[in-house]
SEKE-518078 format. One record per residue (C-alpha): residue number from 1; x, y, z. Coordinates in steps of 0.2 Angstrom, whole numbers, plus 5000, padded with zeros to 4 digits. Each point is the difference from the previous one (the first is absolute). Layout:
BEGIN
NODE|NUM|X|Y|Z
...
***
This chain:
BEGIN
NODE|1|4914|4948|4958
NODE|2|5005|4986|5012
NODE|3|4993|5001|5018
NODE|4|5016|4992|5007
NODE|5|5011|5014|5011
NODE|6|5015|5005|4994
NODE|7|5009|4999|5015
NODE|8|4995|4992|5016
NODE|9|5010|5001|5016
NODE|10|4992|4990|5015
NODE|11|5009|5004|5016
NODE|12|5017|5002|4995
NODE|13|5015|5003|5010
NODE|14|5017|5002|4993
NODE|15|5017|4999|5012
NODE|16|5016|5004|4997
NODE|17|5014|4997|5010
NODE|18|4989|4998|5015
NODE|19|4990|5016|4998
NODE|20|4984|5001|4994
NODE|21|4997|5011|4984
NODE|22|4983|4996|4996
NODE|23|4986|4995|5013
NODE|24|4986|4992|4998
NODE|25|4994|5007|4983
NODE|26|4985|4997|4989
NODE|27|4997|5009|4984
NODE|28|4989|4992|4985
NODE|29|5002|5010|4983
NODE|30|4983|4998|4987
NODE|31|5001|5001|4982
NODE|32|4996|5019|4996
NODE|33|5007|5007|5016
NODE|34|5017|5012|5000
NODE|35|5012|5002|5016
NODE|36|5008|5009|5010
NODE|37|5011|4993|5016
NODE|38|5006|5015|5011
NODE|39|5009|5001|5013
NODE|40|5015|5008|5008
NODE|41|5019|4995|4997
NODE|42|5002|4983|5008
NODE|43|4981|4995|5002
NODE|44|5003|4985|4990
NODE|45|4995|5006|4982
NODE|46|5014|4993|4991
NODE|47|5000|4983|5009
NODE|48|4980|4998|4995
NODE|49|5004|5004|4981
NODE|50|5014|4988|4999
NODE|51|4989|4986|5009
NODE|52|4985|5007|4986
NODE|53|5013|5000|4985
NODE|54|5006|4982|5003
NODE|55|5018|5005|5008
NODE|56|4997|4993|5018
NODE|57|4990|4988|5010
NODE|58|4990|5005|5014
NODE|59|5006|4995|5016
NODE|60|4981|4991|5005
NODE|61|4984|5003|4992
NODE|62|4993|4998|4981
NODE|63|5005|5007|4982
NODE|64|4992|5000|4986
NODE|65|5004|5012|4986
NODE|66|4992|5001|4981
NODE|67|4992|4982|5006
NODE|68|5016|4994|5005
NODE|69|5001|4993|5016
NODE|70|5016|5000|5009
NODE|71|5008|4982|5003
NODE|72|4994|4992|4986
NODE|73|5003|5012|4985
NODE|74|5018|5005|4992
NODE|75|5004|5020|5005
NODE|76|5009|5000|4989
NODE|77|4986|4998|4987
NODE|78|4989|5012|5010
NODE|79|5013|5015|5000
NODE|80|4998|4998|4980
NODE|81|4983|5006|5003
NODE|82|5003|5014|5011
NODE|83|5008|5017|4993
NODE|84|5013|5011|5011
NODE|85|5004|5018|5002
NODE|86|5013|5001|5014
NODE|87|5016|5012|5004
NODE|88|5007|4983|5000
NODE|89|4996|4995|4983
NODE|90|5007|5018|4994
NODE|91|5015|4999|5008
NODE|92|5002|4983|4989
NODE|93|4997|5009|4984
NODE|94|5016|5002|4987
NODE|95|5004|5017|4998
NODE|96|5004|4998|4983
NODE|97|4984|4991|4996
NODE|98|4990|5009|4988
NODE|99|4981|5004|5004
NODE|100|4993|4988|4988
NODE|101|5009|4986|5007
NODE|102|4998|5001|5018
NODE|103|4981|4999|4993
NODE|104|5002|4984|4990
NODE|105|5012|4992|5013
NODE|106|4985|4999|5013
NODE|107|4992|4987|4987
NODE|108|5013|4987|5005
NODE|109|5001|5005|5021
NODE|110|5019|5005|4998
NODE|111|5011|5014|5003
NODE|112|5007|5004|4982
NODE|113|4991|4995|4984
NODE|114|5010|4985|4994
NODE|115|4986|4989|4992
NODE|116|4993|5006|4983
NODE|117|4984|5007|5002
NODE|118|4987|4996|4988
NODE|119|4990|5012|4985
NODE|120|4984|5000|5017
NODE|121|5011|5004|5012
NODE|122|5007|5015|4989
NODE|123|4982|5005|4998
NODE|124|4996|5000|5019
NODE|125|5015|5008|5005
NODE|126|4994|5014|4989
NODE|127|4983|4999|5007
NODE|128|5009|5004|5016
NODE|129|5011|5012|4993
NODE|130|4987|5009|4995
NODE|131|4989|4999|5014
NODE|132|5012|5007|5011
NODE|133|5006|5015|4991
NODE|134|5019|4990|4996
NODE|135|4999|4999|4980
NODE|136|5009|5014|4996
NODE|137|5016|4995|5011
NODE|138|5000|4979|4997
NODE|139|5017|5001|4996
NODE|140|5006|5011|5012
NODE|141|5012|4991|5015
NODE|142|4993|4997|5016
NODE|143|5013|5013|5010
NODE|144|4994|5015|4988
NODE|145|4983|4998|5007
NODE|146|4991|5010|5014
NODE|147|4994|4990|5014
NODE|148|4982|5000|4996
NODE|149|5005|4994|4979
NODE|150|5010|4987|5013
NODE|151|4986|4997|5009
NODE|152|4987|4998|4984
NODE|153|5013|4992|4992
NODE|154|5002|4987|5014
NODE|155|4979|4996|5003
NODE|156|4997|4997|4979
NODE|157|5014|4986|5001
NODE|158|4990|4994|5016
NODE|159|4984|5000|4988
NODE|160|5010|4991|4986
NODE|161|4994|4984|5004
NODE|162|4981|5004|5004
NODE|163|5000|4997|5017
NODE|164|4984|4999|5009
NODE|165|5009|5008|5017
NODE|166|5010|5015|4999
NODE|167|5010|5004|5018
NODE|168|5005|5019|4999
NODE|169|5013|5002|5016
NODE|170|5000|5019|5002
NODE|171|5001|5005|4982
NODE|172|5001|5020|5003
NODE|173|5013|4997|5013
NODE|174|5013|5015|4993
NODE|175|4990|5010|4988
NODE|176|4996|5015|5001
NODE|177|4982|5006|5001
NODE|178|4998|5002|4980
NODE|179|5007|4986|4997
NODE|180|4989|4991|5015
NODE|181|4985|5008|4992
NODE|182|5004|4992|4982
NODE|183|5004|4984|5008
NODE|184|4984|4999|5010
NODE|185|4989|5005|4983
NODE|186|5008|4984|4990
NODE|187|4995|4989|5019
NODE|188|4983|5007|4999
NODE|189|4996|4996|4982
NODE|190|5010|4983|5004
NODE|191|4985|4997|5014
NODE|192|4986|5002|4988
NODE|193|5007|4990|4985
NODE|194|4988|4986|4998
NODE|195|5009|4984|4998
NODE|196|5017|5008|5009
NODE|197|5006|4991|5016
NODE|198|4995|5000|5019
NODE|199|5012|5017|5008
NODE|200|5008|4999|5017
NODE|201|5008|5015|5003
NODE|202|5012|5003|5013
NODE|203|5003|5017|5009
NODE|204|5000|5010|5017
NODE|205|4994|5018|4990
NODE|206|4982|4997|5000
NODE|207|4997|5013|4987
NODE|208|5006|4990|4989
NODE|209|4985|4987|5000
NODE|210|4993|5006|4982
NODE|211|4979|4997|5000
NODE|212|5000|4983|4991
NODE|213|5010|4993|5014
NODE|214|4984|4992|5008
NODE|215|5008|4992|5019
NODE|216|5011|5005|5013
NODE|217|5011|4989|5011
NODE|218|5008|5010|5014
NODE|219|5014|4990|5011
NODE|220|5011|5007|5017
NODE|221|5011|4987|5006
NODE|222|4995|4984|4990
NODE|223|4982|5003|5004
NODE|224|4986|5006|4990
NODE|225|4993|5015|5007
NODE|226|4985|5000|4989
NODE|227|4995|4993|4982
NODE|228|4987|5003|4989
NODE|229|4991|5012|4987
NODE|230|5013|5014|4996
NODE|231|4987|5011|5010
NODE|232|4999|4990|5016
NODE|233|5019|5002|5000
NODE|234|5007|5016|4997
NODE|235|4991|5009|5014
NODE|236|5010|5011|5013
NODE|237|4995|4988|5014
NODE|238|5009|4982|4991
NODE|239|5014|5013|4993
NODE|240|5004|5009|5015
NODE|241|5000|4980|5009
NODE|242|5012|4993|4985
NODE|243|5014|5014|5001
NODE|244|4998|5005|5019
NODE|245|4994|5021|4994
NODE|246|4985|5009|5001
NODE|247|4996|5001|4984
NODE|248|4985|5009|4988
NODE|249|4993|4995|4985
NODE|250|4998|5011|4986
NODE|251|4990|4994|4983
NODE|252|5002|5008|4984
NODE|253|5000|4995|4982
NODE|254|4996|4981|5006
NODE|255|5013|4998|5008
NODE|256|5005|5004|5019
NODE|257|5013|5010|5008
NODE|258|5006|4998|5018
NODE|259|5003|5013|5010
NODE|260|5011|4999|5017
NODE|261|4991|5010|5014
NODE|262|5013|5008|5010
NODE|263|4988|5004|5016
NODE|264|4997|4982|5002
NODE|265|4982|5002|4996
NODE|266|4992|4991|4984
***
């Protein structure tokens, strides 16, 4: 396995519109590791994952994804390395599209399956299929789907391609807790595939963070409030810090549960 991170942030900034988004932030990513970046609405999560998947430039600092660094490589090239799963890329999807296809048509990056896929690509998409539980509804249309098929429906296309970095943005935003549950099962078996890709996954419900997800990066305000081993992270002092509450820390099963401590006293 190669010893070059996967991503390496050096003191990035990112502005917009004259306000700051993202100050002064550092964050290297090693082969082997799993992510999570935490934070509460407006701490800049979704500004370090576009700046991470190749969609914008920091402001200052240094970039460099999947050995790319930025200034001298094509984004373009890089986002064809990097798989998405985003309410953004859901909101995309045909609602006529059948399963099968919404799968195939993440081989080629686009929105629709308009390229003929080949007798491999067939094979992996069934290997995906399979993986996550969608074989027996392939051919069903996108808008006849529950939100978690959608949502398994929407990270196999992202693993079409076999990209060595997976960005999950809040995948169990609008399940309910089954369907959560089911969801965070195929994540955690997705963390301990060997050969699978680097996971970043984006959320502020910390008891979402499955065991195989390895780091934490917690942000309030553009700042990185801590960053680390998952267990250096997720601790009632850095939580209670990162969403301004007192909060506990329950463990159970490998995985931890937050707990707001009404008295004011964690």
């Amino acid at each position: 396995m190669s010893s070059n991170p996967v991503v390496r942030l050096k003191d990035i900034s990112f502005t917009r519109n004259k306000k700051t988004i993202l100050d002064n932030i550092s964050l290297t990513i090693n082969p082997g590791e799993h992510w999570a970046i935490i934070g509460p609405n407006g701490s800049g999560k979704t500004s370090l994952i576009s700046i991470i998947s190749g969609y914008h430039w920091p402001s200052e600092g240094a970039a460099e994804v999947l050995g790319k660094k930025f200034g001298s490589t094509d984004l373009r090239e890089l986002r064809l390395s990097i798989g998405e799963c985003s309410s953004e890329i859901r909101n995309m999807i045909h609602d006529w599209e059948p399963v099968r296809d919404i799968v195939l048509s993440g081989k080629f990056a686009s929105i629709g399956l308009y390229e003929k896929p080949s007798p491999e690509d067939h094979r992996r998409a069934g290997e995906l299929l399979d993986f996550f539980g969608l074989s027996d509804i392939e051919g069903k249309p996108f808008s006849k789907l529950s939100t978690g098929e959608q949502q398994k429906t929407i990270i196999a296309r992202a693993l079409m391609p076999r990209p060595k970095l997976l960005v999950l943005d809040e995948p169990c935003s609008g399940l309910d807790l089954g369907a959560r549950e089911e969801l965070l099962d195929v994540i955690q078996e997705m963390s301990r595939s060997p050969g699978g890709p680097t996971l970043i996954y984006i959320t502020h419900h910390i008891e979402e963070i499955v065991p195989g997800i390895t780091h934490v990066l917690a942000l309030r305000q553009g700042r990185i409030v801590a960053c680390g081993p998952k267990e250096d992270v997720l601790t009632g002092k850095v939580l209670s810090e990162v969403f301004d509450l007192f909060i506990d820390v329950h463990h159970r099963d490998a995985r931890m549960w937050p707990v707001i401590v009404k008295s004011g006293k964690a």
